[in-house]
C-alpha positions in Angstrom: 7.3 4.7 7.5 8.2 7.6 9.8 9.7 7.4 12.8 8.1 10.2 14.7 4.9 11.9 13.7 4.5 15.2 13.7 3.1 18.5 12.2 6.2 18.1 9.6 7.0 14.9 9.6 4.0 13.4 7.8 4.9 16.4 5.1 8.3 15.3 4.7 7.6 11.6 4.2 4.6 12.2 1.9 7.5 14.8 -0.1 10.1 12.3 -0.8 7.2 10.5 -2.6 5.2 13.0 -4.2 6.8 12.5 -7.4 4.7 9.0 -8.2 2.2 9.4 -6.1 -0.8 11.3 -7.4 -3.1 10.5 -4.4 -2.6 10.5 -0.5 -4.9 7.9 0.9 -4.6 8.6 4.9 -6.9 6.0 7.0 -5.5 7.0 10.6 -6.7 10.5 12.5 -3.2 10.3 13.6 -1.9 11.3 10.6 -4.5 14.5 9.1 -2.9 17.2 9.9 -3.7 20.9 8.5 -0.1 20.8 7.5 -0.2 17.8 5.9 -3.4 19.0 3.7 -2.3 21.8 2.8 1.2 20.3 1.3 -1.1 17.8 -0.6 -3.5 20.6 -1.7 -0.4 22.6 -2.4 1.2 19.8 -5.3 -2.3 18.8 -6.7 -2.2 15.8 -4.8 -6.0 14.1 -4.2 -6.1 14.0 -0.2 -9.1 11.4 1.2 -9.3 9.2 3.9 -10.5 6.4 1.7 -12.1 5.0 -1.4 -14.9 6.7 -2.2 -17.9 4.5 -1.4 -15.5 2.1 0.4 -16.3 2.6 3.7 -14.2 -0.9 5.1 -11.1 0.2 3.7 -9.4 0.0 7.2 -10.5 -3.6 7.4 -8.1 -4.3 4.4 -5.3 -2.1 5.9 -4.9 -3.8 8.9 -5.2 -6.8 7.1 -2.2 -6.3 5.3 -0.5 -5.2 8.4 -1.0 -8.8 9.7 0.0 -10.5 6.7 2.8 -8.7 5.7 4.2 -6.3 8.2 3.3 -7.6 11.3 4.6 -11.2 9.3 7.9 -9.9 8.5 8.7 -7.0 11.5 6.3 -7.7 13.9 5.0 -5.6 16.7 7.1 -3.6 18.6 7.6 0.1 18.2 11.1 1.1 16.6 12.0 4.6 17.4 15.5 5.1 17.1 17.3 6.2 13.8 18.9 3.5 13.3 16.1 1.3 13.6 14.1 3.4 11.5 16.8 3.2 8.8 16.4 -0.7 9.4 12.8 -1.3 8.5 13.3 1.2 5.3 15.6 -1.5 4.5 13.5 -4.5 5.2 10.2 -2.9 3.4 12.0 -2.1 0.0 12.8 -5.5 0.1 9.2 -6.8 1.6 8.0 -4.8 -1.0 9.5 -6.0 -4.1 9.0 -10.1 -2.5 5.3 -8.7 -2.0 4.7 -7.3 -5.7 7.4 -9.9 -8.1 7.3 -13.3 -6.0 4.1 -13.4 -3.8 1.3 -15.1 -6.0 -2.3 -14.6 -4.6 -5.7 -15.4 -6.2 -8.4 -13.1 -6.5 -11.7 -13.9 -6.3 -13.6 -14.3 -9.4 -17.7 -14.8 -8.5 -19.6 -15.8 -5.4 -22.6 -17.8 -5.8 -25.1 -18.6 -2.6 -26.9 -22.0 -2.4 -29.2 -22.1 0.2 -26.8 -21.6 2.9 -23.7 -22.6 0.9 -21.7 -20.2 -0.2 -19.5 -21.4 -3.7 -16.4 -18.7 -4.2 -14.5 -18.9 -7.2 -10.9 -17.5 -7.7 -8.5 -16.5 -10.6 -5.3 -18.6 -10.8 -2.9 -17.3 -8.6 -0.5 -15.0 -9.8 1.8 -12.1 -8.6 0.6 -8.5 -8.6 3.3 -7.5 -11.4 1.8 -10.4 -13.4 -2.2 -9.0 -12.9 -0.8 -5.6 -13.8 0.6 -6.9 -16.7 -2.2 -9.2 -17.7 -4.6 -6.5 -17.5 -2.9 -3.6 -19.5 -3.0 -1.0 -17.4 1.0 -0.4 -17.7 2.6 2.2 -20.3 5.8 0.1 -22.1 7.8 2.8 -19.9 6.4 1.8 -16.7 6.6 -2.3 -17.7 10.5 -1.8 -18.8 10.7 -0.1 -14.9 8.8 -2.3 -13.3 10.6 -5.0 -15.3 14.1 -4.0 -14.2 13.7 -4.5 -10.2 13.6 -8.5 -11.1 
């Protein structure tokens, strides 16, 4: 989170990150800037405004915005430093009870009957648990991921 956005300050937020992140996925015309582009040009880093053939991406943004930041912060507009330095705070620990300790359950099939619709989900598990179930993690990045418990 930023507290103030502007022609550098999207930059500098994006730079403390750039080291693990590999692609910049910006949703809000608030944010595009030509400086901005140009950094993530600059360190190889992909720049798109969504998925590719995903156009309802922001759907699922906000959606997380209700369920987890709006949940846990809510909806007023923090602009000091010292709130700023509050909510970093509160979403490195939102984010570690999000990922380690918040089962969800993906859904599996959808069948129509008629007018019925039948959905069928996965067992409900953490995302550090699907990560793990589906092997997608190097042994370097489960003994990281593994330490933050």
């Amino acid at each position: 989170m930023l507290p103030v956005v502007g022609q550098n300050t999207c930059r500098y937020g994006v730079n403390g990150k750039s080291a693990s992140v590999k692609r910049c996925i910006i949703c809000g015309s608030e944010f595009i800037n030509q400086c901005l582009y140009n950094y993530c040009r600059q360190e190889k880093i992909t720049f798109t405004r969504s998925r590719a053939h995903n156009r309802n991406d922001s759907c699922h943004v906000e959606q997380k915005n209700g369920n987890v930041v709006h949940c846990f912060v809510g909806y007023e507009r923090y602009a000091s430093k010292v709130s700023f330095e509050c909510l970093e705070r509160v979403y490195s620990l939102i984010r570690l009870y999000i990922n380690f300790f918040q089962p969800t359950m993906k859904l599996v099939s959808r069948t129509r009957h008629g007018a019925r619709v039948y959905k069928v989900y996965d067992t409900a598990q953490t995302a550090y648990q699907h990560l793990l179930r589906i092997d997608v993690l190097t042994d370097a990045k489960k003994a990281q991921a593994g330490s933050h418990l």
